[in-house]
VOFIDO-670869 format. One record per residue: x, z, y of N, C-alpha, C, O, CB in turn; residue in three letters. Coordinates in steps of 0.1 Angstrom, whole numbers, plus 2048, in hexadecimal, padded with zeros to 3 digits. Atoms other than C-alpha are relative to their C-alpha. Glycine has a CB too. Layout:
BEGIN
  nX  nZ  nY caX caZ caY  cX  cZ  cY  oX  oZ  oY cbX cbZ cbY code
   X   Z   Y   X   Z   Y   X   Z   Y   X   Z   Y   X   Z   Y  ALA
...
This chain:
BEGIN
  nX  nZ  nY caX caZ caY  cX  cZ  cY  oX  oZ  oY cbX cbZ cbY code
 80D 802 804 D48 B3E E64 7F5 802 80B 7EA 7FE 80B 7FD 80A 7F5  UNK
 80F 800 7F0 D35 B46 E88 7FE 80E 7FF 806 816 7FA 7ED 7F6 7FD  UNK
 802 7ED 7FC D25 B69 E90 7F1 800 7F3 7E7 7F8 7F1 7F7 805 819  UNK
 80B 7FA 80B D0F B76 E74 7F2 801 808 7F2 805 814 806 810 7FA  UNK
 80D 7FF 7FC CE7 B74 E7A 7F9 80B 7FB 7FA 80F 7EF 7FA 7F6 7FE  UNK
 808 7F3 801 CD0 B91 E7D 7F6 7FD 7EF 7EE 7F5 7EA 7F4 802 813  UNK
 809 804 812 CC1 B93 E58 7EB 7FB 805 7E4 7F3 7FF 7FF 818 7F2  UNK
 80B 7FE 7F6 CA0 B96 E71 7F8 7F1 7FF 7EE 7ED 7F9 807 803 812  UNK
 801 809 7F7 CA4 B77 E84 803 7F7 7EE 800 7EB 7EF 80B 7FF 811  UNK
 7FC 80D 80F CAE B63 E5A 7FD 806 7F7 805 80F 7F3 810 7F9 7FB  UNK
 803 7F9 80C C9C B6E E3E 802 7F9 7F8 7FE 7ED 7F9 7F4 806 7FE  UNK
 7FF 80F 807 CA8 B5B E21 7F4 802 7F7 7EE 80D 7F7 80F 7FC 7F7  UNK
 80A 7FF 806 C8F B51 E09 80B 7FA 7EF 814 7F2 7EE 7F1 7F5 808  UNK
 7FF 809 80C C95 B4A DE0 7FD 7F6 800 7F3 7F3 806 7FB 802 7F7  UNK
 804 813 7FE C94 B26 DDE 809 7FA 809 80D 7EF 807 7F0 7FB 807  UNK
 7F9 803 7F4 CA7 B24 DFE 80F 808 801 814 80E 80B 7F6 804 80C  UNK
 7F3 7F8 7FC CC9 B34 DF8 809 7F6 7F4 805 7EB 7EF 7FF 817 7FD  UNK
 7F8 802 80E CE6 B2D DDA 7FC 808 7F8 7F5 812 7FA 80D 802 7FF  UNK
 802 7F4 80D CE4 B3C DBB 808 810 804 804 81C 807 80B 7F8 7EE  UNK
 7FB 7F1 7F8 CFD B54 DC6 7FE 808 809 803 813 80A 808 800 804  UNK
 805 7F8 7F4 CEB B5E DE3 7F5 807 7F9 7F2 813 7FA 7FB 7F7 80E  UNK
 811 7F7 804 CCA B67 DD2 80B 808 7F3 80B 814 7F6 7EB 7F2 7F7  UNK
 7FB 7F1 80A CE1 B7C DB2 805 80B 80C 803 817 80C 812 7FC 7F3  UNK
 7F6 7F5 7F9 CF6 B8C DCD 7EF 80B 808 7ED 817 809 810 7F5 810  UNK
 80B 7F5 7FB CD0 B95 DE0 7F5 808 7FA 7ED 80F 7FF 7FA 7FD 808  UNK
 80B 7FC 80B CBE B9C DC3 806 80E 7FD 800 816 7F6 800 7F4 7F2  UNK
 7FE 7EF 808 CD5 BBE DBE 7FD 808 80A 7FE 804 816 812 806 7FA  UNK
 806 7F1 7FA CC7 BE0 DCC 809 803 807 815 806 804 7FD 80C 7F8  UNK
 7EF 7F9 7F9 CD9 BE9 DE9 807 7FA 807 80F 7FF 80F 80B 802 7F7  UNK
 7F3 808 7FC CED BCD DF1 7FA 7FA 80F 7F0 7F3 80E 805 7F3 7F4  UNK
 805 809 7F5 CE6 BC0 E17 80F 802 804 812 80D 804 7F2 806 80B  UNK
 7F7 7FD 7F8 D05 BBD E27 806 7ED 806 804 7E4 7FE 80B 80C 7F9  UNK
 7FB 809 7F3 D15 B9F E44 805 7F8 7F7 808 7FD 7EC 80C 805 80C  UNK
 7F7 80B 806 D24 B7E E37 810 806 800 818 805 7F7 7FF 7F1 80B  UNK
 7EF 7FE 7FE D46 B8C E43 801 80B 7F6 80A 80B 7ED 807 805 812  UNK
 7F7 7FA 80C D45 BAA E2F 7FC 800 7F4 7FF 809 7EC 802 80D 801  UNK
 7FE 804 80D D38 B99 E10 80D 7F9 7FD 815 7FD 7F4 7F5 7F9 7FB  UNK
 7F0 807 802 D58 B80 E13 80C 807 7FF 815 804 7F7 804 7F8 80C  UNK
 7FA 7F8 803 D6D B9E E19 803 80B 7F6 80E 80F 7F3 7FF 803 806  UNK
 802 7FB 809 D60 BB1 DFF 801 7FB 7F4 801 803 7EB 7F8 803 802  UNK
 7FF 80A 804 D65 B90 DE9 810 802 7FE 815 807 7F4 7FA 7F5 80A  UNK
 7F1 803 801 D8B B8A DF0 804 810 7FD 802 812 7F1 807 7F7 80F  UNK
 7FD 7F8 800 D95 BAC DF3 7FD 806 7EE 806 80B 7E8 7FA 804 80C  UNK
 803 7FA 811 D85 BB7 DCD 807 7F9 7F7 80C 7FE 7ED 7F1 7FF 7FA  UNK
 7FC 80E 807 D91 B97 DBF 810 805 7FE 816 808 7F3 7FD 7EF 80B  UNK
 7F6 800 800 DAF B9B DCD 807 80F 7F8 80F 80E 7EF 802 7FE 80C  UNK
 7FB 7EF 807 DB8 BC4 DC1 7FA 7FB 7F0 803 800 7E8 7F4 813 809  UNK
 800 802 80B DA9 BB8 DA1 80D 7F9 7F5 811 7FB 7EA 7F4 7FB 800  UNK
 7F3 80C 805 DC7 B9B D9B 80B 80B 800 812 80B 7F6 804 7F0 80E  UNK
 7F4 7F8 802 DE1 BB7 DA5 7FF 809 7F5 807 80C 7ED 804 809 80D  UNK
 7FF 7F0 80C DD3 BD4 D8F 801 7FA 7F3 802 801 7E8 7F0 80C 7FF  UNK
 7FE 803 810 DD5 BBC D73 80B 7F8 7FA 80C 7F6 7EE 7F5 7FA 7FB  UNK
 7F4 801 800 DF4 BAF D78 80A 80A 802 816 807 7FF 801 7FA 806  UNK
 7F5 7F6 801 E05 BD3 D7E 7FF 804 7F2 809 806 7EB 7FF 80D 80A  UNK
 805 7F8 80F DEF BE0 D5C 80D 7F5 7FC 818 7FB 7FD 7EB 7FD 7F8  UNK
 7FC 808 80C E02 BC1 D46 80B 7FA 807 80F 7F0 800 7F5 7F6 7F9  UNK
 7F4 802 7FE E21 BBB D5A 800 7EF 802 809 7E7 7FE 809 807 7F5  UNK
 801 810 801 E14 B98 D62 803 7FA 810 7FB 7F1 814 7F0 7FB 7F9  UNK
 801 801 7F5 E23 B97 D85 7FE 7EF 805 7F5 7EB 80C 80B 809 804  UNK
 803 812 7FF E25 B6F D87 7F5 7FB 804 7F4 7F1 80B 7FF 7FA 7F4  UNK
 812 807 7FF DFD B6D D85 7FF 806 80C 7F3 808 80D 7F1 805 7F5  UNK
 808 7F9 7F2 DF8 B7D DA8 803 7F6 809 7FA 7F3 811 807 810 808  UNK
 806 810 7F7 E01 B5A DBB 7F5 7FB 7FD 7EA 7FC 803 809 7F3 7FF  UNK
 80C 80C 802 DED B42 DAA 7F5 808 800 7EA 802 802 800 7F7 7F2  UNK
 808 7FC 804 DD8 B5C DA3 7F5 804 813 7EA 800 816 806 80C 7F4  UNK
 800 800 7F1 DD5 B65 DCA 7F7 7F5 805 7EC 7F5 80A 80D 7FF 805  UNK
 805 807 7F4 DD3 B44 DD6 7EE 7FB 7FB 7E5 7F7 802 80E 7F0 804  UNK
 80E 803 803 DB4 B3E DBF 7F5 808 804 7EA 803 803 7FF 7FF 7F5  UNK
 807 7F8 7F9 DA3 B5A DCC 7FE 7FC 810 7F5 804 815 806 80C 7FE  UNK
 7FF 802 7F3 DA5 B4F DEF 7F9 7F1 7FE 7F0 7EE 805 810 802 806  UNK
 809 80F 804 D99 B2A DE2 7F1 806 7FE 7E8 801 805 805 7F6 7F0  UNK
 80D 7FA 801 D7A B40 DD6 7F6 806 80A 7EA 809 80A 801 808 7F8  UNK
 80A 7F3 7F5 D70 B53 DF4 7FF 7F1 80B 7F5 7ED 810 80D 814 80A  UNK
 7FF 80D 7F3 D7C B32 E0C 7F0 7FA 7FC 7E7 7F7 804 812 7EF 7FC  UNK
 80D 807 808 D5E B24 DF2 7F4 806 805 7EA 7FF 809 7FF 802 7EE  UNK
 80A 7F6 7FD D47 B42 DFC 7FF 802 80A 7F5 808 80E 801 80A 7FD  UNK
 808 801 7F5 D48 B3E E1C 7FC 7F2 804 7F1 7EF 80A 807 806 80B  UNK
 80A 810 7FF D42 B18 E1D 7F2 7FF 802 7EB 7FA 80B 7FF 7F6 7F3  UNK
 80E 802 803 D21 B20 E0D 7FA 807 809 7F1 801 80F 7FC 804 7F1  UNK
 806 7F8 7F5 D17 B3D E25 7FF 7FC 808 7F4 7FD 80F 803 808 803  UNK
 801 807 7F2 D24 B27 E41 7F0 7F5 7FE 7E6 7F7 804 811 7F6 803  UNK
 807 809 801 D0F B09 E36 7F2 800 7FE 7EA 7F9 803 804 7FC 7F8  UNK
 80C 7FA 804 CF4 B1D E27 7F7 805 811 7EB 804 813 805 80E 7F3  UNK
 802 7F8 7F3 CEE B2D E4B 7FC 7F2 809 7F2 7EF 80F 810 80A 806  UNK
 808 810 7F5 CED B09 E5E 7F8 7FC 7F8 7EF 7F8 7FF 80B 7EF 805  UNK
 80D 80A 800 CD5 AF8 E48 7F2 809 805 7E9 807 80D 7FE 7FB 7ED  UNK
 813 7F2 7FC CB8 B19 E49 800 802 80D 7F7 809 810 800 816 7F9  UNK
 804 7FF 7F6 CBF B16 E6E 800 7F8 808 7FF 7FA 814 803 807 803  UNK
 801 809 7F6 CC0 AF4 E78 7F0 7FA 7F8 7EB 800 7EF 80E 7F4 802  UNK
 80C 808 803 CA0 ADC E72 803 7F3 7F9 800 7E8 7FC 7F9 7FC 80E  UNK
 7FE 80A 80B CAD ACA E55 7F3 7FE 7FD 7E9 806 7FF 809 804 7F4  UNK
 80D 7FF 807 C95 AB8 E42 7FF 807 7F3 809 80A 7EE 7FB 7F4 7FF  UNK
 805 7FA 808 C83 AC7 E27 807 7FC 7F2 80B 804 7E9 7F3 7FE 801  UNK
 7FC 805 80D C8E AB1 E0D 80F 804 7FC 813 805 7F1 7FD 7F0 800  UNK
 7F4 7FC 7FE CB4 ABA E18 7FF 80B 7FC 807 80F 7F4 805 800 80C  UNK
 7FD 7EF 800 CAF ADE E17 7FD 800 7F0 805 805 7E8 7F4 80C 80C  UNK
 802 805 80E C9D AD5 DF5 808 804 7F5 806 80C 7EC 800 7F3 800  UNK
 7F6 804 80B CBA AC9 DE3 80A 805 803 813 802 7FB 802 7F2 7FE  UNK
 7F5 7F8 800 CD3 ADE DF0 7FE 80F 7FA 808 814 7F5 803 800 80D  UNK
 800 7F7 803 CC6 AFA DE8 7F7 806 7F0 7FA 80F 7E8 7FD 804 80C  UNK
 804 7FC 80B CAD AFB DCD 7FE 7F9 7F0 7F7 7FD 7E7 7F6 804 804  UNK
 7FE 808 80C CB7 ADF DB5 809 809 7F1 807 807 7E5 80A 7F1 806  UNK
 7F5 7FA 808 CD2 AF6 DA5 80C 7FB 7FD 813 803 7F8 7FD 801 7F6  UNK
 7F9 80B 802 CEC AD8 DA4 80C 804 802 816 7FF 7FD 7FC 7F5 809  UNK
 7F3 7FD 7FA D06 AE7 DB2 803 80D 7F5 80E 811 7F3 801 805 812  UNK
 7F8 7F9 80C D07 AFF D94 805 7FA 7F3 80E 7FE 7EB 7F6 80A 7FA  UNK
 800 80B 80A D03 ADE D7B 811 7FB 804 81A 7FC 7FB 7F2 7F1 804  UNK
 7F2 805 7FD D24 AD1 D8D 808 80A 7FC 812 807 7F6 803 7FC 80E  UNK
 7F8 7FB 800 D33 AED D8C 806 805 7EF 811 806 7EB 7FE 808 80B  UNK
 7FE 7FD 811 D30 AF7 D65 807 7F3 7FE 813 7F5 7FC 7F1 803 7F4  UNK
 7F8 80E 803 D3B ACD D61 80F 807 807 815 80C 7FE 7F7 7EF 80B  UNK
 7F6 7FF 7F9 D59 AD5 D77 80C 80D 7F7 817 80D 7F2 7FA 804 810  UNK
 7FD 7F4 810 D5D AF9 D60 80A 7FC 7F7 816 7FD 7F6 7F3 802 7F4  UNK
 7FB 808 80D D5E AE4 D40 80A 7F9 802 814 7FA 7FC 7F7 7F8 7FA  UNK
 7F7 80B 7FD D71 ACA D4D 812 80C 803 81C 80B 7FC 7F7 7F5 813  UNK
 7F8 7F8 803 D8A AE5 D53 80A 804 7F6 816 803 7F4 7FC 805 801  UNK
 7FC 7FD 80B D87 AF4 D35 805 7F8 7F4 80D 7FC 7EB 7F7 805 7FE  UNK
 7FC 80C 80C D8C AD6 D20 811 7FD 801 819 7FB 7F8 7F6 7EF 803  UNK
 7F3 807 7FA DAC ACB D35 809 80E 7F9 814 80B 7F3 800 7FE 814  UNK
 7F9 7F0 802 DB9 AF4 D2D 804 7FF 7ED 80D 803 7E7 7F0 810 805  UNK
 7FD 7F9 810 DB4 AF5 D07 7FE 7F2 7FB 801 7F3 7F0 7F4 80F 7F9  UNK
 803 808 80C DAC AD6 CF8 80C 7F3 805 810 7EB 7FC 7ED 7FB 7FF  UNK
 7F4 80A 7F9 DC8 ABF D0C 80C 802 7FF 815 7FC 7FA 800 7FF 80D  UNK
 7F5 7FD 7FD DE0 AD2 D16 808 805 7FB 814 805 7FF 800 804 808  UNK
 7F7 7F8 80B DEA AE7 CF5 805 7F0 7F8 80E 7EF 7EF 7F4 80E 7F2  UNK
 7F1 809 807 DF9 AC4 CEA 80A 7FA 808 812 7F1 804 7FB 7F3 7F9  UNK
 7F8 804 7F7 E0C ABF D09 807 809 805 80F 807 80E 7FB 7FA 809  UNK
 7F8 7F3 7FC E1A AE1 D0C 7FA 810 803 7EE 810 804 806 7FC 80C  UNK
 806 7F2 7F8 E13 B06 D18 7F3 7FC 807 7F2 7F0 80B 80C 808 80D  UNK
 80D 805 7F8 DF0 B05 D28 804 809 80A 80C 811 808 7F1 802 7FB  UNK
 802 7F7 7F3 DE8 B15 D4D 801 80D 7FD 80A 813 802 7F3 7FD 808  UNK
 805 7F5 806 DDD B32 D3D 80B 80A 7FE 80C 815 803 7F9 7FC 7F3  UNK
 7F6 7FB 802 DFF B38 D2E 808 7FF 80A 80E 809 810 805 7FB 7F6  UNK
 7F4 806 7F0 E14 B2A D4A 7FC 811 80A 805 819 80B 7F7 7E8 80E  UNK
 807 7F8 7F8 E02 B46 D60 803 810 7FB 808 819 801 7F0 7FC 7FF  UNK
 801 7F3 807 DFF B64 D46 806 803 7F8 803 80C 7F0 7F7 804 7FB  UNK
 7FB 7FD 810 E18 B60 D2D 7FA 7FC 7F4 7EE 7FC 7F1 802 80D 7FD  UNK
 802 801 80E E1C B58 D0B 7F1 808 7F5 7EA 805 7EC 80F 804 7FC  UNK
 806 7F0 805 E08 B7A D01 7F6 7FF 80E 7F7 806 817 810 813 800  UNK
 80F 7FD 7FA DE6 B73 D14 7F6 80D 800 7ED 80D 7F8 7F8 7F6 7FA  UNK
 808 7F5 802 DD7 B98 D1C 7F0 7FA 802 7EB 7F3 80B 804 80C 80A  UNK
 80C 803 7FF DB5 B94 D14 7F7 806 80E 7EC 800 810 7FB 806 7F4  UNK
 808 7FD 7F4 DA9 BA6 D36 808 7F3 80B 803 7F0 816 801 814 806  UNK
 7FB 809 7F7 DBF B8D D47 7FB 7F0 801 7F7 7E8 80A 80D 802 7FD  UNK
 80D 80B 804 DAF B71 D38 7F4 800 807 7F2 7F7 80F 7FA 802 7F2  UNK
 80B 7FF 7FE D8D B7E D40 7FE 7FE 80D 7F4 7F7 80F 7FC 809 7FB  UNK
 7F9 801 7F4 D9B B80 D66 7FE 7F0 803 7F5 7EB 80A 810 805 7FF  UNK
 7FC 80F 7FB DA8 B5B D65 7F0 7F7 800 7EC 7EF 808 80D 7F8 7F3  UNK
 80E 80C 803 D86 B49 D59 7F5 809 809 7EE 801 80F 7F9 7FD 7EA  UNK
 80C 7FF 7F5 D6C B5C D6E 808 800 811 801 7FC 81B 7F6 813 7FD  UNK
 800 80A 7F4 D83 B54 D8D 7FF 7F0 7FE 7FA 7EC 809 80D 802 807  UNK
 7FD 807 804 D87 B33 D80 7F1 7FB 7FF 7EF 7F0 804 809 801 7F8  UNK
 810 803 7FE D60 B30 D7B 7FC 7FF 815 7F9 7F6 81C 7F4 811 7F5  UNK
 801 7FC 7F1 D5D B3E DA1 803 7F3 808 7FC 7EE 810 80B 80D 804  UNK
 7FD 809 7F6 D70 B22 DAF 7FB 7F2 7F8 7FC 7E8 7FF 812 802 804  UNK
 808 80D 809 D60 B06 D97 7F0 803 805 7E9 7FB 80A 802 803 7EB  UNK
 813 801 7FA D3B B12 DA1 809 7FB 80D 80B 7EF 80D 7F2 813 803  UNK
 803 807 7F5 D47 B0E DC6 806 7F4 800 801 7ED 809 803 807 80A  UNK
 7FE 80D 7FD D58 AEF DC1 7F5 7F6 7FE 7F6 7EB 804 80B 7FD 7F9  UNK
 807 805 805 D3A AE3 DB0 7F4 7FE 80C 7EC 7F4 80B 7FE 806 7F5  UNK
 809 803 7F8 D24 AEC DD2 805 7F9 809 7FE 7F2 811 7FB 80A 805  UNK
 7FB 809 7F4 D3F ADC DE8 7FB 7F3 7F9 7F2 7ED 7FF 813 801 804  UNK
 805 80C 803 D38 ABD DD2 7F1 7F9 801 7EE 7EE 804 803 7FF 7F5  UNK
 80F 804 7FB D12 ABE DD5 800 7FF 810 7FB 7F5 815 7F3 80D 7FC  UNK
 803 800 7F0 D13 AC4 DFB 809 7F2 803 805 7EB 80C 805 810 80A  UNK
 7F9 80B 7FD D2D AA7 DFC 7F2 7F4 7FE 7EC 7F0 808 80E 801 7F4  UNK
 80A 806 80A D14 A91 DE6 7F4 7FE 809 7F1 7F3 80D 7FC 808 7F3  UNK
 80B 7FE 7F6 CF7 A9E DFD 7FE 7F8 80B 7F5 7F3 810 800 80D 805  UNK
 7FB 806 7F0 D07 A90 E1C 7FE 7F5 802 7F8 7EF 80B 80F 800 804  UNK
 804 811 804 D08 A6E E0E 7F5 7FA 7FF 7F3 7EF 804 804 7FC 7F5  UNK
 80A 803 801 CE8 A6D E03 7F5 803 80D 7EC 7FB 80E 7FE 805 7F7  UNK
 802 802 7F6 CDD A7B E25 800 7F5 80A 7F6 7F0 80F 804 805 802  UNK
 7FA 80C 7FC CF2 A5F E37 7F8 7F5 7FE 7F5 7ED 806 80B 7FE 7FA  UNK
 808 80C 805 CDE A48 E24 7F4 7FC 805 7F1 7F3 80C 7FE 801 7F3  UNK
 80E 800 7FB CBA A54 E24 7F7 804 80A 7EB 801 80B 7FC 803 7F9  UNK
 804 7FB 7F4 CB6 A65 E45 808 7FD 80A 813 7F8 80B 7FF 80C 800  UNK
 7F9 802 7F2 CBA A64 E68 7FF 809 809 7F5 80B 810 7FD 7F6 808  UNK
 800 7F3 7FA CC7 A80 E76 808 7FC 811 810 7F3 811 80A 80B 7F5  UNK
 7FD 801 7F8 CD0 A82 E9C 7FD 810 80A 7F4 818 808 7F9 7F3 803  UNK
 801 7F9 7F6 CD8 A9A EBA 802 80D 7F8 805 80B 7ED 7F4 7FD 808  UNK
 7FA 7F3 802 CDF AC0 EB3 7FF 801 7F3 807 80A 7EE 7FB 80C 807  UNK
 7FE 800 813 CD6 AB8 E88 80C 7F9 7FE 814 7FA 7F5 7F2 7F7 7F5  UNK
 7F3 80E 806 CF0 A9A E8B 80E 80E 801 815 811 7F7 805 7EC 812  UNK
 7F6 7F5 7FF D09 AB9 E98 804 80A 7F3 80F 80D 7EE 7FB 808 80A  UNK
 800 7F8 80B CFF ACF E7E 808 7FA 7F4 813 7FE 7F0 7F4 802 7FD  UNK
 7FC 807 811 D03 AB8 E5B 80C 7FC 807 814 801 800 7F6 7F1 7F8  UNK
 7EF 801 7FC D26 AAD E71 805 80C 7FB 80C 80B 7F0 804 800 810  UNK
 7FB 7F6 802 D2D AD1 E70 804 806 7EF 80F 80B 7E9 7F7 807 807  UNK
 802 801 811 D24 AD3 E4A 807 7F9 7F9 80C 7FE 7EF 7F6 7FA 7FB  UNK
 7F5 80B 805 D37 AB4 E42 80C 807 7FB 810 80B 7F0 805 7F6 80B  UNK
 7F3 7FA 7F9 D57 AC2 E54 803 80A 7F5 80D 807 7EE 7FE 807 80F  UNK
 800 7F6 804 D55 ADF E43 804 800 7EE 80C 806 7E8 7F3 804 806  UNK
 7FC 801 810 D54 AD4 E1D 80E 7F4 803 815 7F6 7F9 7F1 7F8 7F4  UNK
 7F3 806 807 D73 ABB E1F 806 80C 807 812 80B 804 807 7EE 804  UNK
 7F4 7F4 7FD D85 ADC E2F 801 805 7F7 80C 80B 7F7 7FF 80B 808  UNK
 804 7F6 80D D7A AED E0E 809 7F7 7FA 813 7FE 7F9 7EF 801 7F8  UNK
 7FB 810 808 D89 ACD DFE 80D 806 801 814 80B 7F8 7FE 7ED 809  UNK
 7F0 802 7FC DA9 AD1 E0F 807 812 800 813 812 803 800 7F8 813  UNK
 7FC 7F4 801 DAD AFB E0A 800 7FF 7F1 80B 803 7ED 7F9 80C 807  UNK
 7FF 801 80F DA7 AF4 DE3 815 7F8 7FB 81C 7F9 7F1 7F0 7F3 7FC  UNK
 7F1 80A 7FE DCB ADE DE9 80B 810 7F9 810 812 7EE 805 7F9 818  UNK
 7F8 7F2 806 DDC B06 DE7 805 7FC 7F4 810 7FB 7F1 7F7 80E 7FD  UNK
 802 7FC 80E DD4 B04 DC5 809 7F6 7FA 80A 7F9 7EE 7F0 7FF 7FB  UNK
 7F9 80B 805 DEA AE7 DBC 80D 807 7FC 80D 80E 7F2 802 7F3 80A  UNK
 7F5 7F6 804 E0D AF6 DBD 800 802 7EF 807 7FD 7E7 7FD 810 807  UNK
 804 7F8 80D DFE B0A D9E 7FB 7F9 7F3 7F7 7FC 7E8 7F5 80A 803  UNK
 806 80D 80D DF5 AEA D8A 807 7F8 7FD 805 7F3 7F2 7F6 7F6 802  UNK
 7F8 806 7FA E10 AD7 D96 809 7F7 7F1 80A 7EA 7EF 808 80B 80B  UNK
 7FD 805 80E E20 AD5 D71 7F5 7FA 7F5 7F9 7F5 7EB 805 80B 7FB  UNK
 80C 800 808 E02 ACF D61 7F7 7EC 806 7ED 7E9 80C 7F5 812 807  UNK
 801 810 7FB DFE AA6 D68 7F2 800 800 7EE 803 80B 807 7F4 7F6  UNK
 80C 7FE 7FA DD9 AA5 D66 7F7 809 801 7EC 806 7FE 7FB 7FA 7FD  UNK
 805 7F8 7FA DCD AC3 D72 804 7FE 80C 7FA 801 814 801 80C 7FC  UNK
 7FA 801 7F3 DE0 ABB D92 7FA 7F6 803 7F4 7F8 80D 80E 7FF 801  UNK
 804 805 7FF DD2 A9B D90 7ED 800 800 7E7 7FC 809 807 7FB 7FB  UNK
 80D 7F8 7FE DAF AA7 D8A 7FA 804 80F 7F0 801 815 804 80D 7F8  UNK
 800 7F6 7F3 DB3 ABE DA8 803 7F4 80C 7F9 7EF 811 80E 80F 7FF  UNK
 7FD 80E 7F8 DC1 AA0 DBF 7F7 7F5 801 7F2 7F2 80C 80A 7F9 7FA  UNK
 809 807 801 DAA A87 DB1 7F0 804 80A 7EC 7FE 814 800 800 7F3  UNK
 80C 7F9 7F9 D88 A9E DB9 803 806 811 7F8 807 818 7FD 80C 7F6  UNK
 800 7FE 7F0 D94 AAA DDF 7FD 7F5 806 7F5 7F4 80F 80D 805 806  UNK
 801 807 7F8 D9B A85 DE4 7F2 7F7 7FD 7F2 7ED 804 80D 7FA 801  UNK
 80A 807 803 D79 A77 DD6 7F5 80A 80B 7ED 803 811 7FD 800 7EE  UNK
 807 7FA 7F6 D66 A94 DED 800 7FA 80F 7F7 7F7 817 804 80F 7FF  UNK
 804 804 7F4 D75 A87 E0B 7FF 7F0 803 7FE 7EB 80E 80A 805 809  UNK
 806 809 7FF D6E A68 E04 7ED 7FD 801 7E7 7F6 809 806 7FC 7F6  UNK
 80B 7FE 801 D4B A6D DFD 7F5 804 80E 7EA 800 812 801 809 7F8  UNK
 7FD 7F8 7EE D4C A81 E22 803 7F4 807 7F9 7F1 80D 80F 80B 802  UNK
 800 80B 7F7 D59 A63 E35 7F8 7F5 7FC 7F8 7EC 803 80D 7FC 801  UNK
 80E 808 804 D3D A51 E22 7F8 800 808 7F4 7F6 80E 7F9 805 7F5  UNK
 80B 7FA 7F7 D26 A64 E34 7FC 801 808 7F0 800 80C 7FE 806 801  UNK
 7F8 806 7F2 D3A A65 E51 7FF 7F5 807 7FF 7F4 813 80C 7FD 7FF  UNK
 7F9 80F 7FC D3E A41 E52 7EE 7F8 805 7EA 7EF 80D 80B 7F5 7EC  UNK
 814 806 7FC D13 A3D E53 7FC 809 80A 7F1 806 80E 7F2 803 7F2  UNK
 808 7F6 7FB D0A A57 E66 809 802 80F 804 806 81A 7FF 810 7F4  UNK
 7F9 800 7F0 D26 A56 E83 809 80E 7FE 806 819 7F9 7F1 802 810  UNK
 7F8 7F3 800 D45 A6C E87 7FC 810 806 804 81A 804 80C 7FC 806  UNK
């Protein structure tokens, strides 16, 4: 992610951050480094997946359950990374705009949610066991549940900002002309979400039975980097 900046030298402003950045600075107390919110991130996430798989003997869920936690934080630092080059390069206004204070990337990401959710319970109980079960057993503990869908939200919001900033790029590409140490930057930016693209891949394995959720997941990585070499393809590698 680069070397953390002096809070000093980057003050963020509401309007100008993610959603998650203004809840997370909005609590009393809380100032601490990109690195040890990410750490603080995987690390809770993670002791939370074991302690609730030792409580209910659900040792199985600590892969998938794992590697989705690690899709969530990979997500969390995207945005910090990204979030950090736009407030310090000389994007234009209208860029910074729509990345940050449209909300869009929470709109995708509830679409992406649902879309989920529909595939989980309303599809898949006539085609067999759902994820849910496959994961937690037959006998779904209700704290284990509660577990699966707020990571499962976690990595659906950030997939939903990788898709706006994807989206963004394009429309950049289009309506601006960016050059010289900004052209570097939004490169950097680019780069950066089809890597997101391509760490979400983990997650396959764990879907793998599940014909379109796998396809789902396949489909959307390979429509991002399309979208990306869109952008790419106007704007110069």
């Amino acid at each position: 992610m680069g070397e953390d900046l002096d809070p000093a030298d980057l003050r963020l402003k509401y309007g100008e951050t993610w959603v998650f950045e203004s809840i997370v600075g909005a609590i009393p107390g809380i100032d601490v480094s990109d690195r040890t919110a990410l750490a603080l991130q995987l690390v809770v996430f993670e002791a939370i997946v074991v302690l609730v798989a030792a409580a209910y003997g659900r040792w199985q869920a600590v892969l998938p359950g794992t590697a989705a936690v690690l899709v969530a934080t990979a997500g969390s630092a995207l945005m910090l990374d990204i979030g950090r080059r736009v407030r310090r390069a000389a994007v234009p206004d209208t860029y910074r705009q729509l990345l940050f204070s449209s909300s869009l990337e929470v709109v995708l990401g509830v679409v992406g949610y649902a879309t989920v959710l529909t595939i989980l319970f309303a599809y898949q109980p006539r085609h067999g066991p759902t994820l849910l079960e496959s994961v937690l057993g037959p006998q779904v503990p209700l704290l284990a549940a509660f577990l699966f869908f707020v990571i499962l939200w976690d990595i659906a919001y950030r997939v939903g900002t990788g898709w706006w900033i994807a989206l963004l790029a394009l429309w950049r590409a289009v309506t601006l002309d960016v050059e010289g140490q900004l052209a570097d930057e939004v490169r950097a930016i680019d780069y950066r979400t089809a890597a997101f693209g391509v760490v979400q891949l983990v997650l396959l394995p764990f879907v793998w039975e599940f014909p379109l959720l796998a396809a789902a997941l396949l489909g959307h990585v390979l429509a991002v980097f399309v979208v990306i070499a869109g952008a790419r393809l106007k704007t110069g590698p």
